[in-house]
N, C-alpha and C positions, 0 to 999 in steps of 0.2 A: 894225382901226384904232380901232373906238371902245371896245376891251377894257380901257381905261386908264381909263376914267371909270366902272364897276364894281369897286367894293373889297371890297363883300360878293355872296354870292348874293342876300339879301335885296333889294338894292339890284336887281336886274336884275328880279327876278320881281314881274307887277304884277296878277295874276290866277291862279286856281287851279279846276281841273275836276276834282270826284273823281268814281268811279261805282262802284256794286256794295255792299259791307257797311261803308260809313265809318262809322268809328269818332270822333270827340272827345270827349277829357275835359279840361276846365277846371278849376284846383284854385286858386281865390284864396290859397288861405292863411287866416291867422288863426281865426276863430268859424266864416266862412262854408265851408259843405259842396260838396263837389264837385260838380260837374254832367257828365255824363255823357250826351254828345248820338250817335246812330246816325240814319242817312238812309239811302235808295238813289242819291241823288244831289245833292252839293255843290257851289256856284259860287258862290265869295268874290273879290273886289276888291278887292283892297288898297289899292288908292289913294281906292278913295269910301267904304271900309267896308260895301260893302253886299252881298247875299249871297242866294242862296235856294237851301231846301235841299227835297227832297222825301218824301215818304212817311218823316218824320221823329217820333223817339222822345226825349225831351229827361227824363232823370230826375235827379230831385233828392232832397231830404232837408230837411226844415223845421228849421232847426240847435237849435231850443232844444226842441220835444219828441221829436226824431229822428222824424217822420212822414214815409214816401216820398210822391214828390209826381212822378207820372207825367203828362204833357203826348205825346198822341198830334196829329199833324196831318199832314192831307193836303199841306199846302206850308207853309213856315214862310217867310217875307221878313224879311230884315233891312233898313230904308229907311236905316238913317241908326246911330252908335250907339248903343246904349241906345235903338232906337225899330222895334220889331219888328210886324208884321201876319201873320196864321195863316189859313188856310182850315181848313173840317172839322176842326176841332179837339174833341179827347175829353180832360179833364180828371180823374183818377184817383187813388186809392191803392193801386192793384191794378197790377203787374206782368205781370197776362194781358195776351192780346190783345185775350180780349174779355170787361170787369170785369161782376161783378156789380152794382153801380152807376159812375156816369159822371156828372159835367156836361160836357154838348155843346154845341156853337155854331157855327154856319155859319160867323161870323167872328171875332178877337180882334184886338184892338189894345193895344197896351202901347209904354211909351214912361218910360223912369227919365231924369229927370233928377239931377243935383248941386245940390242949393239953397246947398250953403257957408256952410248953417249947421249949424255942428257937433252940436247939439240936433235936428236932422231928417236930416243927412246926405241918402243919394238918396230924392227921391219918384220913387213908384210911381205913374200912369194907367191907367185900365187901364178897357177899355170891350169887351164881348161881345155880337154879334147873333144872334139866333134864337136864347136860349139853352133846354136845356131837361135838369131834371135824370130819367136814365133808371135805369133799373132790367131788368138781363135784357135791355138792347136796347129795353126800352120805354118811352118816355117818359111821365113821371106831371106833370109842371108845364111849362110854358109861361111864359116873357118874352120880349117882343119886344127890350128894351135891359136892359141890366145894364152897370154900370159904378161906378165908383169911385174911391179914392185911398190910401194908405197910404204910411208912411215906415217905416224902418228903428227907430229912435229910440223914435218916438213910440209905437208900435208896444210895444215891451219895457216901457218907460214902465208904461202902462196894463196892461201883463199883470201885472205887480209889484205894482201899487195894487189890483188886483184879488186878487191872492194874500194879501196885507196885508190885506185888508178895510177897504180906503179908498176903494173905487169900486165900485160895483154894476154 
């Protein structure tokens, strides 16, 4: 009786359980490089946007010098969009499982907004605890906080000025 008020599949399903070798790739389009996420297990909501995946592999590619950019984490959460929290997180340019160096962090938080201003487009937040950069598995520095901010924009900006030798 209520088959009539579903027009798409989309429209019915309001949650999703994956488990085992999930696979997703996101490909924005334009400049931006694909991202290429693998888990053991996925649980997305559709309707709050929020998600958590586990024993999660998240690789990317930094689009303007093509450097891979490997993000290993115990649990990934998605709170909200564009506003993500990581457990045990191993930060990378190495493809192994287990890099020859690594930044680590008990925890990360990250959170992009839209500022709609076309000159900053999305900022980036982005705050890391116990961070510590390792080598061979063994940590050589120590932070207790690390954290930050960056835009897209502003970002390319200063790479340019600094190419140019207009900025030091």
């Amino acid at each position: 009786e209520g088959s009539g008020r579903y027009t798409k599949v989309e429209d019915a399903i309001v949650a999703a359980y994956l488990e085992g070798d999930v696979r997703i790739v996101h490909s924005p389009g334009g400049k931006m490089p694909d991202q290429r996420l693998s888990a053991n297990r996925v649980y997305y909501d559709f309707e709050t946007d929020r998600a958590i995946l586990t024993d999660a592999v998240i690789q990317s590619v930094e689009p303007r010098n093509q450097i891979p950019i490997i993000i290993r984490a115990r649990t990934i959460r998605q709170l909200s969009m564009g506003e993500y929290r990581a457990d045990k997180v191993r930060l990378t340019q190495s493809s192994f499982h287990t890099p020859s160096y690594d930044i680590g962090m008990k925890q990360a938080y990250v959170r992009q907004v839209d500022t709609g201003d076309p000159n900053l487009c999305t900022l980036t937040n982005f705050t890391g605890k116990n961070v510590t950069y390792d080598v061979h598995g063994v940590p050589v520095f120590y932070w207790p906080v690390v954290g930050g901010q960056m835009t897209e924009h502003v970002a390319a900006v200063v790479e340019e000025l600094v190419e140019e030798g207009g900025a030091g």
